[in-house]
Backbone as CSV, one residue per row, in Angstrom:
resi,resn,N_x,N_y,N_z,CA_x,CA_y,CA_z,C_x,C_y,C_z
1,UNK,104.518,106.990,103.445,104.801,108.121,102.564,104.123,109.358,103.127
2,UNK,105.077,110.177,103.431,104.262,112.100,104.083,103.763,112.857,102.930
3,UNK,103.164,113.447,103.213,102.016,114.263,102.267,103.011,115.448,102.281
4,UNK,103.069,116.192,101.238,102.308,116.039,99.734,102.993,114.858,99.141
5,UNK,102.011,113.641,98.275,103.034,112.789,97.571,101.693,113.098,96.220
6,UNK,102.260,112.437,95.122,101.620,112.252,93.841,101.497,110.904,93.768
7,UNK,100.108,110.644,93.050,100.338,109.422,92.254,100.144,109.409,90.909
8,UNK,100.550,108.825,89.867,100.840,108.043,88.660,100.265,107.103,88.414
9,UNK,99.061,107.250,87.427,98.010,105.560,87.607,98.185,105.381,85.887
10,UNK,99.384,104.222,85.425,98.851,103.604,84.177,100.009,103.006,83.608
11,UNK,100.588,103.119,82.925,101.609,102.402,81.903,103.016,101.924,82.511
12,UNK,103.737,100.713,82.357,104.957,100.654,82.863,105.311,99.729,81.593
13,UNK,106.749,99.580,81.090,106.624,98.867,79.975,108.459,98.843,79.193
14,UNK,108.902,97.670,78.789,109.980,97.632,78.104,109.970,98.020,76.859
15,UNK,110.780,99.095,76.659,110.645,99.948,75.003,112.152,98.701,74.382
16,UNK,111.496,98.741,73.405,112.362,98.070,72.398,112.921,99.111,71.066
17,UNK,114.188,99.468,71.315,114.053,100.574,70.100,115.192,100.317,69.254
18,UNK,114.461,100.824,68.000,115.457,100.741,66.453,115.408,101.692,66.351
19,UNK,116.487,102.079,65.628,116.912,103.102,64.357,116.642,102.676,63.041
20,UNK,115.673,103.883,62.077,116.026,103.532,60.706,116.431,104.497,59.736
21,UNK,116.948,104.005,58.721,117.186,105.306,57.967,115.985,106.491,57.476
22,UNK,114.750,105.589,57.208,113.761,106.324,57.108,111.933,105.494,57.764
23,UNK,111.416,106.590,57.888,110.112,105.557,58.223,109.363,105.000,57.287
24,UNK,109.346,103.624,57.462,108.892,102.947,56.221,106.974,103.029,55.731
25,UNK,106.736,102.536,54.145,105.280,103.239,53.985,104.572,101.634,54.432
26,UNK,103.627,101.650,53.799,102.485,100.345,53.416,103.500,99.591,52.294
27,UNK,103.467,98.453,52.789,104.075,97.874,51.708,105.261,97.606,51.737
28,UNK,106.046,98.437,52.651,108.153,98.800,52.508,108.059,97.826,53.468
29,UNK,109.983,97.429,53.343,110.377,96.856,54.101,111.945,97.948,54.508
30,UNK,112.372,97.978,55.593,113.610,98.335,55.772,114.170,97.657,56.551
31,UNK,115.708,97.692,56.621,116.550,96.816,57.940,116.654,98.506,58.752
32,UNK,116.720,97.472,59.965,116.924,98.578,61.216,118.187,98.114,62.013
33,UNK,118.532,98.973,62.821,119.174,98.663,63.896,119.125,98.708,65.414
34,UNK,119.426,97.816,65.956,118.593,97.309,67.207,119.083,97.887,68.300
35,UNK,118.899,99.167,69.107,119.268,99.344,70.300,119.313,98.789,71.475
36,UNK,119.571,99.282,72.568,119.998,98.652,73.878,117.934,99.304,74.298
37,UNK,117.503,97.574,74.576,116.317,97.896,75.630,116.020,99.050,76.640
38,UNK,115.179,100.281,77.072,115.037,101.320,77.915,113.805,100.562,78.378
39,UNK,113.740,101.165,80.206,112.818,101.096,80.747,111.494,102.159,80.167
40,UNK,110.418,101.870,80.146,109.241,102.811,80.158,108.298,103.086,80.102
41,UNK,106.951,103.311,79.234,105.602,103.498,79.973,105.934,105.089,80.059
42,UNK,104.953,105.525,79.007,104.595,107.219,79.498,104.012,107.218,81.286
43,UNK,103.582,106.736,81.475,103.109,107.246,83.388,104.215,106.861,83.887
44,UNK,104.473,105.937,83.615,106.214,105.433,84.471,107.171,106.115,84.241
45,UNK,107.262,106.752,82.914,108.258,107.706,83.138,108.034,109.261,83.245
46,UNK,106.784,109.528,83.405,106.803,111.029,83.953,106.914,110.697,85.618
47,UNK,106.095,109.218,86.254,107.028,108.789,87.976,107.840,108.992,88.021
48,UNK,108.963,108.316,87.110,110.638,108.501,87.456,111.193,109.882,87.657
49,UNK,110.822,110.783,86.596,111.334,112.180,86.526,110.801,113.004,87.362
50,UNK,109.756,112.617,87.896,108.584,113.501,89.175,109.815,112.878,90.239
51,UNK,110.103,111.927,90.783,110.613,111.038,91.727,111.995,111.688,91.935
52,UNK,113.309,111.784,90.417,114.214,112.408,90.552,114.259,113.779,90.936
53,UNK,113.229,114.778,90.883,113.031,115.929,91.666,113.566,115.938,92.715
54,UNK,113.322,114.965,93.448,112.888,114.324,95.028,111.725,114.742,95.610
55,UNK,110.230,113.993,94.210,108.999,114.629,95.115,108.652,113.288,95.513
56,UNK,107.939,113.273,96.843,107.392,111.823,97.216,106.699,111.308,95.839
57,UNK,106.216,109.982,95.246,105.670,109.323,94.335,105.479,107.770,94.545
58,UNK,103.956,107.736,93.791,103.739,106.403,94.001,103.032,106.314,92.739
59,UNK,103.456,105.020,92.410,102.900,104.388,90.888,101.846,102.959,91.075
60,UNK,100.977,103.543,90.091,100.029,102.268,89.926,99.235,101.759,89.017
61,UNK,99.718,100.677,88.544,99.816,99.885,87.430,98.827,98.512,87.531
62,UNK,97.838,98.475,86.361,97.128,97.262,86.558,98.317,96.436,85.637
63,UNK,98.735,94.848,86.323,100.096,94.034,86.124,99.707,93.370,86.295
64,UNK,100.076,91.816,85.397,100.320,90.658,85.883,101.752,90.440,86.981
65,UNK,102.079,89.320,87.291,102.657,89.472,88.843,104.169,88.593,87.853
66,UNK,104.083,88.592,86.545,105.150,88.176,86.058,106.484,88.713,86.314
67,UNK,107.622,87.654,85.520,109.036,88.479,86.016,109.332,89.896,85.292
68,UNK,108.661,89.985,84.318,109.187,91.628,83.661,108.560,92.047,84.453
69,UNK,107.302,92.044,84.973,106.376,93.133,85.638,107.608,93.064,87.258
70,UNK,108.031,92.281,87.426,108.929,92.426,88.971,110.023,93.246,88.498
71,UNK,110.422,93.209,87.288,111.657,94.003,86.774,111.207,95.329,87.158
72,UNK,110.243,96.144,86.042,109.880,97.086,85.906,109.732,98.006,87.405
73,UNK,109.172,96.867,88.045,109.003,97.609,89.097,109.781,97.713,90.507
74,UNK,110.988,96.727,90.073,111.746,96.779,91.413,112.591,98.349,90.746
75,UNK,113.173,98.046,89.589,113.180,99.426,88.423,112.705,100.915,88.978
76,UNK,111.702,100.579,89.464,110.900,101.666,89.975,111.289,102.285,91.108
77,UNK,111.231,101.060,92.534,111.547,101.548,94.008,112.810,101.313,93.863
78,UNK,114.224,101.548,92.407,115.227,101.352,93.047,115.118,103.184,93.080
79,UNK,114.210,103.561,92.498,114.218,105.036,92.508,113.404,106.112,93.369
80,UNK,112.878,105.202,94.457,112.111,105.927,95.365,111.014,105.810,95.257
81,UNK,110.458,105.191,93.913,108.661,105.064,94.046,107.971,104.017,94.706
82,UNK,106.968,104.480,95.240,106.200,104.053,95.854,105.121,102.532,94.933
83,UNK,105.281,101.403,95.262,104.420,100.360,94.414,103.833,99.641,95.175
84,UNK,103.455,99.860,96.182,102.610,99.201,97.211,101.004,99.261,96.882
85,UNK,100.792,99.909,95.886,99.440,99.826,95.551,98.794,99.439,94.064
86,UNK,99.814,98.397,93.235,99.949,98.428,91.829,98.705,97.102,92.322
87,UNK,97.872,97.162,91.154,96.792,95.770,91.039,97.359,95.073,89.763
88,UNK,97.261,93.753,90.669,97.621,92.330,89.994,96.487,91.601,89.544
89,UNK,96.715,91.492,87.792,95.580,91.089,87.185,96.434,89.784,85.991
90,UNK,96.089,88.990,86.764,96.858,87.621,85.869,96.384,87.629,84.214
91,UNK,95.261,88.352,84.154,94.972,88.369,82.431,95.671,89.312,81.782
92,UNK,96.557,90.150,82.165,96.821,91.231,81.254,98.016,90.572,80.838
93,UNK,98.574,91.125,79.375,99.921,90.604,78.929,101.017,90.962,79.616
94,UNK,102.279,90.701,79.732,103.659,91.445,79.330,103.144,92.785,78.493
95,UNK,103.768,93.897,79.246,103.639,95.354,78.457,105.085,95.696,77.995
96,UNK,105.198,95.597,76.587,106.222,96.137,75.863,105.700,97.292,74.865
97,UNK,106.828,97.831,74.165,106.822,99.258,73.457,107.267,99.070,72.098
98,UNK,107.403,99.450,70.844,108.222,99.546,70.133,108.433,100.582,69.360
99,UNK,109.435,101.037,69.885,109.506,102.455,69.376,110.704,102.467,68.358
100,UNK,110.578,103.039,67.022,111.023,103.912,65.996,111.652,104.997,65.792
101,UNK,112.993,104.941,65.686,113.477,106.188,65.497,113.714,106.811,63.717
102,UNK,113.964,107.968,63.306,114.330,108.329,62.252,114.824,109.726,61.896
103,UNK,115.899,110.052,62.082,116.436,111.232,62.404,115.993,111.998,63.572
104,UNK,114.905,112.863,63.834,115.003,113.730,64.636,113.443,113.194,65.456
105,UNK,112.559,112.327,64.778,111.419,111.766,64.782,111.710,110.458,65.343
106,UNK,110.181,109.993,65.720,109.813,108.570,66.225,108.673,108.088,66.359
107,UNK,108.637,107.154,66.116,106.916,106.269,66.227,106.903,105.269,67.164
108,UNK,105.985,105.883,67.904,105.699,104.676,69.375,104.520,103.182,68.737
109,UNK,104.628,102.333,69.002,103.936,101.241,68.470,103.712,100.703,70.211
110,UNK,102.271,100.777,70.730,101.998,100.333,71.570,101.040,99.178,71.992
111,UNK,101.340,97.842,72.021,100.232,96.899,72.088,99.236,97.107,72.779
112,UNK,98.576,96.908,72.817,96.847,97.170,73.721,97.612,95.973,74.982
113,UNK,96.795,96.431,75.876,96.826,95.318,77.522,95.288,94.646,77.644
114,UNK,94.222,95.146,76.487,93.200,95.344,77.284,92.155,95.163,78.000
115,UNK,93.016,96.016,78.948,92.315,96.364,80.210,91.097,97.551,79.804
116,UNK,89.695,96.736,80.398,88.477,97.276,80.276,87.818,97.550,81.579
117,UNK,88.627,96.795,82.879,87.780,97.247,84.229,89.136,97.448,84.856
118,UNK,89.413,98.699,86.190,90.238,98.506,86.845,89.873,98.639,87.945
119,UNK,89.309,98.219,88.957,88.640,98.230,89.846,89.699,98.767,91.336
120,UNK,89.185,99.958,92.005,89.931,100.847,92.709,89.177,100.162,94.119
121,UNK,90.315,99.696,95.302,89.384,99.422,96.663,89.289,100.531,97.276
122,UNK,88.737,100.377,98.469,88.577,101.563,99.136,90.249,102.353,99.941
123,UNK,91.011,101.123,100.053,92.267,101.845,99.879,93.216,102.513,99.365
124,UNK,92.655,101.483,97.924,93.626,102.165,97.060,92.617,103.876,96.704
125,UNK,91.635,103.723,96.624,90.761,105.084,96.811,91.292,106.199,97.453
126,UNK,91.232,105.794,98.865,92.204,106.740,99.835,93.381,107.369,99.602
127,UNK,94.089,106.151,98.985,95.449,106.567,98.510,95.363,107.522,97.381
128,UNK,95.158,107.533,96.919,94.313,108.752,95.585,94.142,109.751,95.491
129,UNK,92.802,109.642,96.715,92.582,110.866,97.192,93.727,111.907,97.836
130,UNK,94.641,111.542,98.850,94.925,111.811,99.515,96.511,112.718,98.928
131,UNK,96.437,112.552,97.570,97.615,113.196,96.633,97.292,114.652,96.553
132,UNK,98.446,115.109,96.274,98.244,116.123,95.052,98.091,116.206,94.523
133,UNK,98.888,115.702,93.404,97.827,114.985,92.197,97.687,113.535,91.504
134,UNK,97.178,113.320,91.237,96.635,112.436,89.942,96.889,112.344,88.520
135,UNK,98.182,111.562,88.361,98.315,111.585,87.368,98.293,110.602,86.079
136,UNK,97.244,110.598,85.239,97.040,109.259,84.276,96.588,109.705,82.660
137,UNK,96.129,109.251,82.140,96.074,109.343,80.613,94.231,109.317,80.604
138,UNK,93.585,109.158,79.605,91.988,108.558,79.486,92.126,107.373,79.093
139,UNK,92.799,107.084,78.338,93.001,105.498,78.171,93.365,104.862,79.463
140,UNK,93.852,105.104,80.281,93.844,104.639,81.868,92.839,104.627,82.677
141,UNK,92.085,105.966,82.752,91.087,105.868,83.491,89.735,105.600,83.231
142,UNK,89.582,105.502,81.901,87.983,105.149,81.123,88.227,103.945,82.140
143,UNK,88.124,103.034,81.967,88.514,101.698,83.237,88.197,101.916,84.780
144,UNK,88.474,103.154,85.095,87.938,103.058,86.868,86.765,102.361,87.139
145,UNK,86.539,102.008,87.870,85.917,101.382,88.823,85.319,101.567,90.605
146,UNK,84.390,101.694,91.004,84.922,101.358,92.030,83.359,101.475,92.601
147,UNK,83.267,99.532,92.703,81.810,99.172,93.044,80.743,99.459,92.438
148,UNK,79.468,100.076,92.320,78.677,100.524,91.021,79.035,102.295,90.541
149,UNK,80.433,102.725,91.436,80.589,104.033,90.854,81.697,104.064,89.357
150,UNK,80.913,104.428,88.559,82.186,104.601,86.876,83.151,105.720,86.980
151,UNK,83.679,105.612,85.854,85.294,106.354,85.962,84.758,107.888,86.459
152,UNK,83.765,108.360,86.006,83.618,110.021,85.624,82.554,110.251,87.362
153,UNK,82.732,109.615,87.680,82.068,109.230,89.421,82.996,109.230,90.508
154,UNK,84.005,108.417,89.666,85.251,107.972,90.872,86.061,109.527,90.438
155,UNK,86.409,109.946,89.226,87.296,111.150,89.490,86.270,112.137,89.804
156,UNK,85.001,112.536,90.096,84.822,114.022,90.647,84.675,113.552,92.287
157,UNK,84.700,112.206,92.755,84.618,111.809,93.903,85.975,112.351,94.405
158,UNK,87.581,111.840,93.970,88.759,112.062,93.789,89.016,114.040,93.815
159,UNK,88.268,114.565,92.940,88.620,115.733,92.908,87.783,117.042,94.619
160,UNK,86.726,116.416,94.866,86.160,116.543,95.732,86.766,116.643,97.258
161,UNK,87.519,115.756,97.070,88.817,115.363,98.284,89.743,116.039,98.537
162,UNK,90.268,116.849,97.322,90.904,117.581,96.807,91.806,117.177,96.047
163,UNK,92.158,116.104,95.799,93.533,115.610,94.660,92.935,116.694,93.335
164,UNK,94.028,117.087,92.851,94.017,117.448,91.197,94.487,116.588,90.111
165,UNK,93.387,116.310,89.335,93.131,115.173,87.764,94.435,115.752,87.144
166,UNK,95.210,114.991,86.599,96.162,115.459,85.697,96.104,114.572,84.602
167,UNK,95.618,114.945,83.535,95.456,113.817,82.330,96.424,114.480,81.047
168,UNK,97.402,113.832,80.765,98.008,113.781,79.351,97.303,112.901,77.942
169,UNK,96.783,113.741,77.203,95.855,113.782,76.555,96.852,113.427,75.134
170,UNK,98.305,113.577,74.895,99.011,113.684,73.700,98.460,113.585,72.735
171,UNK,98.273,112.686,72.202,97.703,112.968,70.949,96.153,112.718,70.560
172,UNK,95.534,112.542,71.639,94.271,112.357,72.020,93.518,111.330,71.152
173,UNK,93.801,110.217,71.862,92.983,108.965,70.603,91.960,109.074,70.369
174,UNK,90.964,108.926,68.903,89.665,108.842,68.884,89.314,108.168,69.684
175,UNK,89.378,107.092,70.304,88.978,106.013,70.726,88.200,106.530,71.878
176,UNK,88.780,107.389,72.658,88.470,108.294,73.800,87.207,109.627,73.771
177,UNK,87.276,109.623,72.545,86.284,110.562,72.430,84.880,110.389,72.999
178,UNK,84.585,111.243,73.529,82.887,111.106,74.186,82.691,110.256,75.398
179,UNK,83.872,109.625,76.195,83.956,109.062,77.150,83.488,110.078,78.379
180,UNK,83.531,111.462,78.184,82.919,112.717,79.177,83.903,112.582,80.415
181,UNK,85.176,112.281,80.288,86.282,112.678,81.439,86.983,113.671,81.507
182,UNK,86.826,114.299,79.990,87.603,115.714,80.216,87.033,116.625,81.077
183,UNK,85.631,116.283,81.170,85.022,117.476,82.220,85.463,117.716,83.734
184,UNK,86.328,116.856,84.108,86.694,116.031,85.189,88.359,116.114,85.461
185,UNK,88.852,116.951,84.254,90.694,117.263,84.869,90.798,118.566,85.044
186,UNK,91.883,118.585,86.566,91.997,120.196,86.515,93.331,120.555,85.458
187,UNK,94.087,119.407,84.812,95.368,120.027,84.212,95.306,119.194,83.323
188,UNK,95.809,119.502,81.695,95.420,119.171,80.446,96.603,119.097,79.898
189,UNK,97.651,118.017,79.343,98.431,118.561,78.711,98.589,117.991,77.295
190,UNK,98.953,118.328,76.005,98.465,117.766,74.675,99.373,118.364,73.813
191,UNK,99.548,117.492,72.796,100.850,118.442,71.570,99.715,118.764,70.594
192,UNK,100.736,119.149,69.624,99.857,120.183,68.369,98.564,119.366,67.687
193,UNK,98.846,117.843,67.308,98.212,117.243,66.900,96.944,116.305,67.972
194,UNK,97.304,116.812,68.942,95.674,116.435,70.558,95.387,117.442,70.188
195,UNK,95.741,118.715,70.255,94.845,119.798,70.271,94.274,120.138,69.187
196,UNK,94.491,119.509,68.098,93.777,119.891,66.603,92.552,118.599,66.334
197,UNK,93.051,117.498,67.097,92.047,116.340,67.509,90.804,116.874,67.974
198,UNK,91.221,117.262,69.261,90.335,117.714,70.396,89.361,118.344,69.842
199,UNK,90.189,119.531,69.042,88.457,120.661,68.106,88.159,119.980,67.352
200,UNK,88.680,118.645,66.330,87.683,118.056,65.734,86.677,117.143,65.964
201,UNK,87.175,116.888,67.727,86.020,116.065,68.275,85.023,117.063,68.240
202,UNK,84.860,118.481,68.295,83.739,119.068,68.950,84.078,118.935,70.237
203,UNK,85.495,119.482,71.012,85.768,120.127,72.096,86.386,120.922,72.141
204,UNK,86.686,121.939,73.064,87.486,123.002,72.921,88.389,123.580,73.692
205,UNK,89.888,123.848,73.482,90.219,124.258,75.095,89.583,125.121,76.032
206,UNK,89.177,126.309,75.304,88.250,127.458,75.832,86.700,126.707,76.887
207,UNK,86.155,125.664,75.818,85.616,124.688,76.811,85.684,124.182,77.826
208,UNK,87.335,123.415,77.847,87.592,122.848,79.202,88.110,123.763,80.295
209,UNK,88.552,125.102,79.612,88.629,126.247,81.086,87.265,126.684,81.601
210,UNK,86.177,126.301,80.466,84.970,127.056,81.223,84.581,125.880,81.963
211,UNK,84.983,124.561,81.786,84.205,123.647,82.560,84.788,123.197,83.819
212,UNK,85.882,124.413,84.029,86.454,123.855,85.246,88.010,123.975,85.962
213,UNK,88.500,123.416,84.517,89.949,123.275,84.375,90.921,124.291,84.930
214,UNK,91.988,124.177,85.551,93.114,124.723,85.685,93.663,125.448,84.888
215,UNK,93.808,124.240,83.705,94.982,124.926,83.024,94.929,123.947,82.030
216,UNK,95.155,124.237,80.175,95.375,123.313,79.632,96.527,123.790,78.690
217,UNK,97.689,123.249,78.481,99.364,122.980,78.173,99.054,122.690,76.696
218,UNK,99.309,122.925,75.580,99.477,122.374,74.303,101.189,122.869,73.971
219,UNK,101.497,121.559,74.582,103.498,121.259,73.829,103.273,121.276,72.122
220,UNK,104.478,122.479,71.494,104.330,122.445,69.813,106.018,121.806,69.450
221,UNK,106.810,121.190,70.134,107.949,120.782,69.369,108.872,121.806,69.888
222,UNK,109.683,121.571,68.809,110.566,123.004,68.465,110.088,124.541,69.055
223,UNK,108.626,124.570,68.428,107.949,126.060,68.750,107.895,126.524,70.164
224,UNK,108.345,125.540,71.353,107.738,125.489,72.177,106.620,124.676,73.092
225,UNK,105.674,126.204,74.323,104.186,125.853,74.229,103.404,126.916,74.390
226,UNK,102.317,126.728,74.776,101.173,127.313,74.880,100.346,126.885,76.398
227,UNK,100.469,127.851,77.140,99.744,127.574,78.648,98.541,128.141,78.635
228,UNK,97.423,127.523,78.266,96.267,128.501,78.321,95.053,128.423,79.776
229,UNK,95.047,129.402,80.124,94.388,129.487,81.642,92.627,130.632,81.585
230,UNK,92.146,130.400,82.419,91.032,131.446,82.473,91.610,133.088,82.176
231,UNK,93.080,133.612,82.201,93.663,134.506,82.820,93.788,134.676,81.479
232,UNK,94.413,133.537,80.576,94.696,133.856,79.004,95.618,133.212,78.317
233,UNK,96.406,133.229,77.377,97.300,132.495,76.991,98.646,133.170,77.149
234,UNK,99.417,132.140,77.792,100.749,132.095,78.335,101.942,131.689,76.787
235,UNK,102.482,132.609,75.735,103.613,131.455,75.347,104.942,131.389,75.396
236,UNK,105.431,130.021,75.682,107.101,130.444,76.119,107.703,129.387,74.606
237,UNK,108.427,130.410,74.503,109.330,129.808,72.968,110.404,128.987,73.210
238,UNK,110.094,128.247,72.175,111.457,126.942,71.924,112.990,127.194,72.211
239,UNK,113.281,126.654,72.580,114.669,126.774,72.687,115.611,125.752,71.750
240,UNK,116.279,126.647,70.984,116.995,125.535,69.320,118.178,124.609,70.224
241,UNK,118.305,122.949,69.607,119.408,122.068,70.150,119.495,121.271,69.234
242,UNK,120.470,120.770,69.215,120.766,119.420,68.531,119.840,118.569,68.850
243,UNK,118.502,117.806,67.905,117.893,116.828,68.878,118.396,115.536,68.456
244,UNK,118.349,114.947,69.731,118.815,113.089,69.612,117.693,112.252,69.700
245,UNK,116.668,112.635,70.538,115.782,111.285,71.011,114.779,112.232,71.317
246,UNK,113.683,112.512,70.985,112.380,113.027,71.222,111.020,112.790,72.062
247,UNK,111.632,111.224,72.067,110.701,109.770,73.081,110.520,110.360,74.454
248,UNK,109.965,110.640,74.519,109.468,110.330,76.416,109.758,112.183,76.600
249,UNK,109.921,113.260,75.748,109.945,114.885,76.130,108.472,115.166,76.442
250,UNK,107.394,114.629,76.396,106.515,115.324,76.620,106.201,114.574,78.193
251,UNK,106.559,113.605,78.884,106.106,112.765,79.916,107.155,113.787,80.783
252,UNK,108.976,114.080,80.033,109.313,115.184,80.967,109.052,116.848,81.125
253,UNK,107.956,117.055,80.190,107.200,118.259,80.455,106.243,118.169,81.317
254,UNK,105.545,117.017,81.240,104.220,116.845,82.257,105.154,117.090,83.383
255,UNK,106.160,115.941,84.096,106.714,116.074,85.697,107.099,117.559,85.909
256,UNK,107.698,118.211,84.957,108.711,118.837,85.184,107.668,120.225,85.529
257,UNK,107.083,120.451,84.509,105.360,121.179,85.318,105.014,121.021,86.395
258,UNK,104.577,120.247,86.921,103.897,119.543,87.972,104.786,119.989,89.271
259,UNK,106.437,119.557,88.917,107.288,119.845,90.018,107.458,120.900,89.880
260,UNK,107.084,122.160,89.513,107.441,123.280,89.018,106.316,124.065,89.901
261,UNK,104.759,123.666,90.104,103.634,124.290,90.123,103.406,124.039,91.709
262,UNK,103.774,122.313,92.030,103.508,121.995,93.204,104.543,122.770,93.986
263,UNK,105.614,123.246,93.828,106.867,123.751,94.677,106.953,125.206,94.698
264,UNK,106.245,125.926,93.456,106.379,127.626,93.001,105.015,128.107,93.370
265,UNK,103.987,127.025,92.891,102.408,127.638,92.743,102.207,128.544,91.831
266,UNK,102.915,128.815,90.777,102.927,129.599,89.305,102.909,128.634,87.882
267,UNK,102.020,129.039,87.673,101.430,128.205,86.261,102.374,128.504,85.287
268,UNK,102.814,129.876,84.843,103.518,130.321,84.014,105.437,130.092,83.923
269,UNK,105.406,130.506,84.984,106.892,129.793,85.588,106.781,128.155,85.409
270,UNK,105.845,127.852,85.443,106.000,126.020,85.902,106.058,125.740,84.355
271,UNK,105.039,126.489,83.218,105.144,126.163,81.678,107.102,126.651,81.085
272,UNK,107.702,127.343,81.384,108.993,128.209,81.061,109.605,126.981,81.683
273,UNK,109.691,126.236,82.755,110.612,125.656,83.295,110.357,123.923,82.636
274,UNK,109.457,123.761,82.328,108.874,121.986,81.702,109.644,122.773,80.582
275,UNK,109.386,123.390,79.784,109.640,123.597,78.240,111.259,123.720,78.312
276,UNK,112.068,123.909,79.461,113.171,124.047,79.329,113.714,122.352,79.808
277,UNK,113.614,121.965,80.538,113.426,120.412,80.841,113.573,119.297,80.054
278,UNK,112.309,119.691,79.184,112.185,118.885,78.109,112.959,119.183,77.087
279,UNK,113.480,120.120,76.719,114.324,120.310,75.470,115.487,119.928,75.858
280,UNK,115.850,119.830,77.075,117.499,119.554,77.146,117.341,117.860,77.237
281,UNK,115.631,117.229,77.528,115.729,115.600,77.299,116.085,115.290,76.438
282,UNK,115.481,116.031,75.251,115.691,115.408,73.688,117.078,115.505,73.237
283,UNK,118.039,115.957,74.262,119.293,116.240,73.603,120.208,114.638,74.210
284,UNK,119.368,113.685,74.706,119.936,112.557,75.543,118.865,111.512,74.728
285,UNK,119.518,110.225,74.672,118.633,109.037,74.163,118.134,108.240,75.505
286,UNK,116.708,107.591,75.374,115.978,107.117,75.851,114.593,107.888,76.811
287,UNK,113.796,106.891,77.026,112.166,107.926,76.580,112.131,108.214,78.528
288,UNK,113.997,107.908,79.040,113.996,108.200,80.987,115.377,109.323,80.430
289,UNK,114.864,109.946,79.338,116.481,111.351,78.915,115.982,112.438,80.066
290,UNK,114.910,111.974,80.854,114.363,113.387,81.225,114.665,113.890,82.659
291,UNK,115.901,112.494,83.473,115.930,112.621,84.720,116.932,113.088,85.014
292,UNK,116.744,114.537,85.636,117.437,115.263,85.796,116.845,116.100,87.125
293,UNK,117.896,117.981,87.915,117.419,118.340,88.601,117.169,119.318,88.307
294,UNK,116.469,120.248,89.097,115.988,121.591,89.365,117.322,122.236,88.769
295,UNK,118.539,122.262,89.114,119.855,122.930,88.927,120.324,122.501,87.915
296,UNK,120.197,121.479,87.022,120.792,121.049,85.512,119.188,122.057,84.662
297,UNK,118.622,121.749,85.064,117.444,122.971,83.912,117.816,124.448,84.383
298,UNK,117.809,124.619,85.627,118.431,126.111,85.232,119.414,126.666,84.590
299,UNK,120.595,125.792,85.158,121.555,126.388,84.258,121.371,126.138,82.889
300,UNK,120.944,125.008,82.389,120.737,124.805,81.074,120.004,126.183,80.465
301,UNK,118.855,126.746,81.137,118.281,127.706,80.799,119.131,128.943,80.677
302,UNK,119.914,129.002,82.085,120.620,130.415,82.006,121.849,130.160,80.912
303,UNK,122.537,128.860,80.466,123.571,128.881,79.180,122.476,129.376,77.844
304,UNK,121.310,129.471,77.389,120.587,129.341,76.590,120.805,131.034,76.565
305,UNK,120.232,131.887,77.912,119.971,133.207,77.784,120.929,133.757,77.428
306,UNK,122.347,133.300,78.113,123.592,133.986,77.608,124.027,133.467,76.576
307,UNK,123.939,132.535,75.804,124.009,132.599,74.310,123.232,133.278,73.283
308,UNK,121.993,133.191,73.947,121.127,134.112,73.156,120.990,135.661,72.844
């Protein structure tokens, strides 16, 4: 693989999805209806949509060496990614999804794997390093490893090299809190409800630009987003559609950024062009609505201006 390539370190996984008429409370029962299985994994599918760009990519997944895990991932290099460096860990389960639909909404139901050590060799290290960027979740990387160095060791080691941390933070689990890795990404990306998390952990975006950061992205839906940089806040407004499937728009804002920033080197352009990306995903079902090119988002964009 020739440089520049990215890597993708975390989730690969069969979504199982229903439709219901409504989302049920404590206590309810509803009948659903059973859709056709989608490939996915938020990291796996911001790979795929980074990959359909046509940017080099490589994915890496702690897996058992089972037959879904061979699915998923032949799945993968039928699309150009790179899996020559996924670690095989016979204890982890089958990774499935179950995702919820309900009109314009959805609820991801994600089983735990868990994975508490992921131990990085000195190759797969290299390989790492040697990206552009880095792209994983904190629930992925609290887990690094590598010999007596811990996660928040191995990524400023990683950033040092020069790869750039790219952590999707979505809705930012407590669980993650105080783990001290945010100090440690140069690119942040989070919807309305991570970023209202985040200040109630006692962090702040204004924080993570002073501690370092690039750039941190808060996706609002409909509204749009919000690109906020040392420079100031960037916002580019929603664009109105019919929505179908909402699943997997923020994994095609992360790529679609990323391929936007690595190819332009404009933060602001790269936020205008994910936000346009992603809205035309949600107008397609399944949480891979997002694979598309450079020339289906523009024009999509330029039909938007001339309607508008």
């Amino acid at each position: 693989m020739t440089s520049p390539y990215s890597v993708f370190l975390g989730d690969v996984a069969q979504d199982e999805y229903y439709r219901a008429p409504y989302f049920p409370v404590a206590g309810d029962k509803v009948i659903v209806e059973a859709l056709p299985v989608q490939f996915g994994g938020s990291v796996a599918n911001s790979a795929s949509i980074f990959a359909h760009y046509g940017m080099p990519t490589s994915f890496i997944g702690q897996l058992n060496s089972g037959d879904l895990t061979q699915r998923l991932l032949a799945q993968l290099r039928e699309q150009g990614i790179d899996t020559s460096h996924v670690i095989y860990d016979e204890s982890v389960p089958d990774s499935h999804c179950i995702v919820l639909l309900s009109g314009d909404q959805h609820i991801v139901v994600i089983p735990t794997l868990g994975i508490t050590h992921t131990e990085l060799t000195p190759e797969t290290f290299e390989h790492i390093a040697g990206a552009e960027f880095l792209v994983t979740t904190l629930t992925d990387a609290k887990p690094f490893r590598m010999g007596e160095l811990g996660a928040g060791e191995v990524l400023a080691r990683l950033r040092e090299r020069g790869a750039k941390v790219v952590v999707d933070l979505d809705v930012y689990n407590p669980e993650n809190q105080g783990s001290g890795l945010l100090q440690h990404c140069d690119i942040l990306f989070m919807n309305s409800l991570g970023a209202q998390r985040l200040t109630e952990s006692g962090d702040s975006i204004a924080g993570l630009l002073a501690g370092g950061a690039l750039a941190v992205i808060v996706t609002r839906d409909a509204e749009g987003c919000e690109l906020h940089t040392a420079q100031g806040v960037h916002r580019v407004p929603g664009i109105p559609v019919e929505v179908v499937d909402v699943t997997g728009a923020g994994d095609t804002f992360t790529s679609s950024f990323l391929y936007a920033y690595s190819t332009g080197g404009d933060l602001a352009a790269a936020a205008e062009f994910a936000g346009a990306a992603a809205t035309l995903a949600v107008t397609r079902v399944g949480a891979r609505g997002g694979l598309t090119t450079r020339a289906a988002v523009d024009e999509f964009r330029l039909s938007h201006i001339q309607i508008a």
